[in-house]
N, C-alpha and C positions, 0 to 999 in steps of 0.2 A: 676392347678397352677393359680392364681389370681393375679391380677396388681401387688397388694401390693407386692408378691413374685418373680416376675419381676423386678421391681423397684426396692427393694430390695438390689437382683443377681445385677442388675447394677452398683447401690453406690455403694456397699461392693465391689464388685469383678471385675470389668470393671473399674470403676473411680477411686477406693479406696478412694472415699468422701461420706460418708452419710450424709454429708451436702447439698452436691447436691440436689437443686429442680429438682424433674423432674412429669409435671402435665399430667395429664393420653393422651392428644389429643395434645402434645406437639410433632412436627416433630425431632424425634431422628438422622433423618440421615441429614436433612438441617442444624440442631444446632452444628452436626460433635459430640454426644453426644458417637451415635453409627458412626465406623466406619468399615471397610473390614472385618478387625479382631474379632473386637468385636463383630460384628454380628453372625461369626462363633463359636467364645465362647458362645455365647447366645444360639445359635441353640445346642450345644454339651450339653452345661446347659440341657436345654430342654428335649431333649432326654435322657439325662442321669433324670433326674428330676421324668419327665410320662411316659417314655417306648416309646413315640412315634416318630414316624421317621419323619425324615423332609426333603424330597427327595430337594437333589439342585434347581431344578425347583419351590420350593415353597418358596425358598428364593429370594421375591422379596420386592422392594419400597412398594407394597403395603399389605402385608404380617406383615415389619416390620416399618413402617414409623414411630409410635406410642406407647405407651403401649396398648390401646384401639385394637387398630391393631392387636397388638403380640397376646394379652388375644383372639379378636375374631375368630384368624387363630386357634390359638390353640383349641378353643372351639370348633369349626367347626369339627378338625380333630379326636376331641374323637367319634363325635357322626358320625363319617363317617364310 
């Protein structure tokens, strides 16, 4: 899954604005971009997306502060 496909999931389906700017190193959860909710739809996205699980404990600030973030959690967790 790639930023872009992130980003994405987020205009289309969390904001319903793909107008929405959103810059890869942009703090999603200080901008209120991402919230409680939306985090968990993102995470269910995810999962439902690559197959891979995303244990509650992995949902943290630093995990998803970002796209950069999201992208590198994720990255980590294929090759784990």
């Amino acid at each position: 899954m790639s930023i872009d496909d992130i980003r994405s999931y987020i205009q289309d389906e969390l904001l319903n604005d793909a107008t929405t700017s959103i810059g890869d190193d942009d703090d999603l959860l200080l901008s209120e971009t991402l919230d409680s909710l939306r985090v968990m739809r993102l995470v269910q996205h995810v999962e439902d997306r690559t197959g891979l699980s995303v244990p509650p404990e992995d949902v943290t600030i630093e995990n998803f502060r970002s796209l950069r973030h999201i992208h590198a959690y994720l990255s980590s967790r294929r090759t784990s």
